[in-house]
Structures are given as C-alpha cells and as structure tokens.
N, C-alpha and C positions, 0 to 999 in steps of 0.2 A: 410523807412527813416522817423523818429518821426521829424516833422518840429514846431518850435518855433517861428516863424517870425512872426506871428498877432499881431493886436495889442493890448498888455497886460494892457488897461485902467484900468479895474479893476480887481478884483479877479475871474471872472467869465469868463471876457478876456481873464486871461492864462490861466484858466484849460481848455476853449475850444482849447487854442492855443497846449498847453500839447497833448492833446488827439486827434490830428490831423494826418491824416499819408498822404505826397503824394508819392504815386508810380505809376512805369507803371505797367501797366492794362497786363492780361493776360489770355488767351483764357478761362479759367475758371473760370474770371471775366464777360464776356459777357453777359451773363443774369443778372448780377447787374446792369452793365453799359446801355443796354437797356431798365432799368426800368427808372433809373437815366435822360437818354434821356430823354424818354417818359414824365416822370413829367416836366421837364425844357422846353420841347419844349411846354407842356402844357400850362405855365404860359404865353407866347410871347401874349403882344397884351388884356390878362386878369386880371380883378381885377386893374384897373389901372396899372400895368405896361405898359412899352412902346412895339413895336414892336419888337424883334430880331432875329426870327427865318422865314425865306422866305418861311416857307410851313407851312399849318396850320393842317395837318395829321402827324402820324409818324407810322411807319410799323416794330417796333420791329425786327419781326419774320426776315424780310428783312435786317434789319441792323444787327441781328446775325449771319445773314447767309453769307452776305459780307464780316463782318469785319473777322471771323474764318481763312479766307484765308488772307488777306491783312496785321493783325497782326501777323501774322508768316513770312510773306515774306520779305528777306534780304534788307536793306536797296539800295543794288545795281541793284536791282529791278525795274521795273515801278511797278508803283501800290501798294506800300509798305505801310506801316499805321501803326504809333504808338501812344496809349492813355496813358495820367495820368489822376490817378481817385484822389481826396481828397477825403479821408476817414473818417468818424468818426461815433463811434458806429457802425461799421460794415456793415455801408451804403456809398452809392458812392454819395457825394450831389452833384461835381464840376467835371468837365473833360475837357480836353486838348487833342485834335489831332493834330498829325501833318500827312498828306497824301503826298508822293512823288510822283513827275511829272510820266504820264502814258504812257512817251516816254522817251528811254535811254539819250537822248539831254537834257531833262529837270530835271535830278536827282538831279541837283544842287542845286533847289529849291523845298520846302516842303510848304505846305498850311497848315495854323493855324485856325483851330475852338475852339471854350473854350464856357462853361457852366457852372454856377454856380447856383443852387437851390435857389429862391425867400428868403426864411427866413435865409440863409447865406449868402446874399450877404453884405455887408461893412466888412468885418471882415477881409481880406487880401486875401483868399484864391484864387481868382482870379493872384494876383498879385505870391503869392506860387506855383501855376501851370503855368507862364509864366516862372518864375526863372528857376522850372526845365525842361522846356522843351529845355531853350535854351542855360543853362549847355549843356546836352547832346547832341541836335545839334552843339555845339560848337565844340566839343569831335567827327563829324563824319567827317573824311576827306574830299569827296565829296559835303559834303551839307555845300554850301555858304550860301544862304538865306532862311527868314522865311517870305512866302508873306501871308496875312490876308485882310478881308473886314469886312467892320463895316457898318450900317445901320449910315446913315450921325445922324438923329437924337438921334446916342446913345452916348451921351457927356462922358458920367463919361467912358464907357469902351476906348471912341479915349484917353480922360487923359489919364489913366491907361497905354495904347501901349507906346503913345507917352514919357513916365513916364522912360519908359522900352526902348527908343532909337527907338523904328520905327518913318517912314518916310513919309509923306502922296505922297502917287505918282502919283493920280489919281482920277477918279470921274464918277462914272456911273450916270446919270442922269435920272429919272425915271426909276429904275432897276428894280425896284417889282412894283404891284401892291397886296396891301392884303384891301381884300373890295375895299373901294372907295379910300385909303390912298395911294399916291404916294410915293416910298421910293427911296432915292440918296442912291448909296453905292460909300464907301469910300474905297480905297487901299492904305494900306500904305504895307511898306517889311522892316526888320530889316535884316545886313551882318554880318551872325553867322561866317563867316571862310574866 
C-alpha cells in the first residue's frame, strides 16, 4: 500500500511521502527487519537522543529466529506476532508489532511496539504505522485492545498515542534502570473492537 499521509511541507516532503510503502512484514522480510532493529535499538540513549529501548544489546540472530514462528501463527493463537515495516528505498527504517496474549484468556489483547530510525523521525511515519496497525486490529473479531508502554520521559511518542485515542492507565515507577538513569514506564491501551 503506497501511503501519502506525511507531511507534504515542501516539495521534498511529498516525494518522500510518494515513495513510502507501509506493509505487513513477512517471513522473508526478517533479515531486513532485524537489521532495521538493530540500527534503532542502536540509536536509544546515543548521540543525544533520549532513552527508548530497555535493553542496550540486540541479538538479531535470536529475534529471527523467534519472530519466523510467531509471524506465521494464526491470530487465535497465543504467541502470535504481526509487524508493519515503512519502507522506503527498499529499506525497512520504521516498524510496528503488535504480539498476542501467550494465554488463550488474553487473545483479546495485543502489545504494541513501534520504531522509527533517528533520521526519519518527524516526518509522520510513526503516526502511518499506528493507522495501519489499528485499521487491521480493528478488522480482527477477537482482538478488543491495543495495550503499549512508553518510557514516562518520551513526551513526543505519549502525544503521538494519546493523538491516536490511547489511554494512560498506569505507571510503573522506576521500571528500568539503564546505567545510573531511573526510567517510569507509562501504559496506556487504545479499544480497537
């Protein structure tokens, strides 16, 4: 699906917007999207960015080897796992999971992670892989909600949810430690059905 939603400020604006694709992701995408990973979880915490990723290692090899089962698995499933990748240039810069409960009790609800690569972020595509994820939760009978956690100090991504209708429902208080940094994480859940 060719998406046009960014925002087309100037002329450079739309042909990135033009030249966008978000889809779900598929088992013979998994070596792009754990590249994609990898660089994203790289950036958390460097270069002046802020913190957003609770682990400061990532294991590829591990996360392809995971997701090959979980991305195939019917959504009536526990353990089930579906990715959109934004595309552009034939690279994966931005991703979106959603993971189903790992109990038939919990199918109802799905957990939301989302990535977007350092040098793409303002541009909308964030806000583009939220739309389509929860289109298509929308569209699955069983799956009511979409539950997410956000590192309390990442302001712009809680806008963005909140932007999108989630809900803040909660509040872990010192949940991570990365170095010396104590991290609040936030829960919010948006009611797809």
């Amino acid at each position: 699906m060719r998406s046009t939603g960014l925002r087309a400020d100037t002329f450079w604006g739309w042909l990135f917007a033009v030249n966008i694709a978000i889809r779900l992701l598929r088992t013979a995408d998994l070596r792009a999207a754990g590249q994609h990973i990898e660089r994203h979880a790289g950036e958390s915490g460097r270069e002046g960015d802020i913190v957003f990723a609770p682990f400061s290692e990532f294991d590829r090899d591990a996360y392809e080897a995971s997701r090959f089962e979980s991305w195939r698995r019917a959504v009536d499933l526990p353990g089930w796992e579906r990715c959109w990748g934004a595309i552009y240039n034939d690279r994966i810069i931005g991703h979106l999971d959603l993971t189903g409960g790992h109990l038939y009790s919990a199918l109802h609800r799905a957990r939301l992670g989302i990535g977007v690569e350092r040098g793409q972020r303002g541009r909308g595509i964030g806000s583009l892989l939220l739309q389509a994820a929860i289109r298509w939760a929308g569209q699955e009978r069983d799956l009511l909600w979409l539950d997410l956690s956000v590192f309390a100090h990442n302001e712009r991504a809680r806008r963005l949810y909140e932007k999108l209708g989630f809900v803040e429902v909660g509040r872990t208080t010192d949940a991570y430690r990365m170095g010396k940094q104590s991290i609040d994480d936030v829960h919010m859940t948006l009611r797809v059905g």
